[in-house]
N, C-alpha and C positions, 0 to 999 in steps of 0.2 A: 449363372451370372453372379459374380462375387463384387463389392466391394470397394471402391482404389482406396488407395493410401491414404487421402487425403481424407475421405468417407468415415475411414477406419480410425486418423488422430481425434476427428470428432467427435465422435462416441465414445473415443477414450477420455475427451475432455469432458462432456457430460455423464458420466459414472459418478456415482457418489464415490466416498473411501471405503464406504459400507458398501456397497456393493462392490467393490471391486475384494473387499477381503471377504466376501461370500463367495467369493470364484476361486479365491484363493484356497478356500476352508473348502472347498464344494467339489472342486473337478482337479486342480493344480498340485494341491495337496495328496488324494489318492492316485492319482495317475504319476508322482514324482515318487512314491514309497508302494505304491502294488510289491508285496510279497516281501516285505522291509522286514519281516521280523526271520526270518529266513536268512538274510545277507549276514555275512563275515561281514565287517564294515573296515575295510582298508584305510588307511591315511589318503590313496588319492580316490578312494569311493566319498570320504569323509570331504573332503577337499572339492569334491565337484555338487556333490548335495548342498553345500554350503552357499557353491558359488550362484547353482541355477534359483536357491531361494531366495538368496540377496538380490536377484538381479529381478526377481517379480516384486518383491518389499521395495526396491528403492522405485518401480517404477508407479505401484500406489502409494508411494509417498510424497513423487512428483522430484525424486532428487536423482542423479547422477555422480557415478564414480567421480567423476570432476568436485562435487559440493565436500565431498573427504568430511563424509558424517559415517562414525564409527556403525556396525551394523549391530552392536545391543540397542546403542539411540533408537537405532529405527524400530528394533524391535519393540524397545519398550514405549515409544509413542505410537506403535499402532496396536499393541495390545496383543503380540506372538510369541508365543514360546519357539525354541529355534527346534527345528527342522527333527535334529538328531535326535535330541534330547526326548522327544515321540517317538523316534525310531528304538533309542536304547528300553523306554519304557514298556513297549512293547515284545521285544526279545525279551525281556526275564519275565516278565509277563507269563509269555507262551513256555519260558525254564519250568519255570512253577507248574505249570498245566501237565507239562512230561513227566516231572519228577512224580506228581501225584497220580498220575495214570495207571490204573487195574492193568494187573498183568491181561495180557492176550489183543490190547488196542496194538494198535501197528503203529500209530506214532511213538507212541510210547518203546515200542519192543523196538524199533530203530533207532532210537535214542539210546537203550537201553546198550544195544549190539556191539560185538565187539569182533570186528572182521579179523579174519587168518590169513597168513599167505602173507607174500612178500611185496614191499612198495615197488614202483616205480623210483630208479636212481634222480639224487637230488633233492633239492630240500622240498619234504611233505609242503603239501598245502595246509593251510590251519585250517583243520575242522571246525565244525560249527558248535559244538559243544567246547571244544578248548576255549574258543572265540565269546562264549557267553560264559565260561566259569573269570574266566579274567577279568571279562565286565563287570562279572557280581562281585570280583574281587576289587578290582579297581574305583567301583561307583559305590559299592556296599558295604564294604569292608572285611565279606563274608569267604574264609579259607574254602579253597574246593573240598578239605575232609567234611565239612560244616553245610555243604552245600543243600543235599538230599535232608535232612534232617529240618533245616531251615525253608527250603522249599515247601517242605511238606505239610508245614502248619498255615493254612491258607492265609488266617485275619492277620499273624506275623508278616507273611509276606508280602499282603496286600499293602499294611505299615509301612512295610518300608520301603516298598514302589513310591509310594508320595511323597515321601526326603528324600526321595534322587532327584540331586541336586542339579539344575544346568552345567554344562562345562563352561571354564573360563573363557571369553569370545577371544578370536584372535583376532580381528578387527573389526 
């Protein structure tokens, strides 16, 4: 026996804000990014993470696409870092961890791999290493020759995980 609608705005009305960004932080958050350091992030993967977070942030803020309040506002009055910006933190993150990896780990040695044989006609899909030297190129400033060398020294590249910077909001 679940619930009606009506049962359900209730309880949505009696939620603090803090408890509703503990749900957020708690269950919404892991279950929207399970296995996020992994993903290539596409422009419409980027595009739809963006959209299902905005649309829990504007609902603990009590506002609607209608009130045309930009989505950094909301972030920055409920106190969120956006969505991605977690998601990229954690792909160089897990870079660093590969790159420094003892030969004979199997993450590392797949990382490491460099397959034979001929593709499939059409344009390759971007791998997940091309996908993360970019990143580091784009967020870090860091050339892919520079990459290994720079990964490798841990307290450097812990440094400079925390000056990656948010991306500019697009709305």
């Amino acid at each position: 026996m679940g619930i009606s609608e009506c049962q359900f705005c209730e309880l949505h009305r009696e939620l603090s804000r803090k408890a509703k960004l503990s749900i957020y932080q708690l269950i919404y958050v892991p279950a929207l990014t399970y296995g996020h350091e992994l993903w290539v992030v596409t422009e419409r993967t980027r595009l739809r993470v963006q959209a299902a977070e905005m649309s829990f942030l504007r609902r603990v803020a009590g506002l609607s696409l209608r009130d045309r309040v930009r989505s950094s506002v909301i972030r920055e009055e409920l106190g969120v870092d956006p969505l991605l910006l977690r998601v990229e933190r954690s792909q160089v993150r897990w870079l660093g961890h590969l790159v420094r990896m003892p030969p004979g780990r199997l993450p590392g040695e797949v990382f490491r791999a460099r397959p034979t044989g001929r593709r499939p006609r059409g344009r390759p899909r971007t791998r997940w290493r091309d996908y993360v030297s970019r990143l580091a190129w784009e967020r870090l400033g860091i050339p892919q020759e520079e990459l290994d060398e720079v990964a490798g020294e841990r307290e450097v590249w812990v440094s400079l995980l925390r000056l990656l910077p948010p991306r500019p909001d697009p709305g």
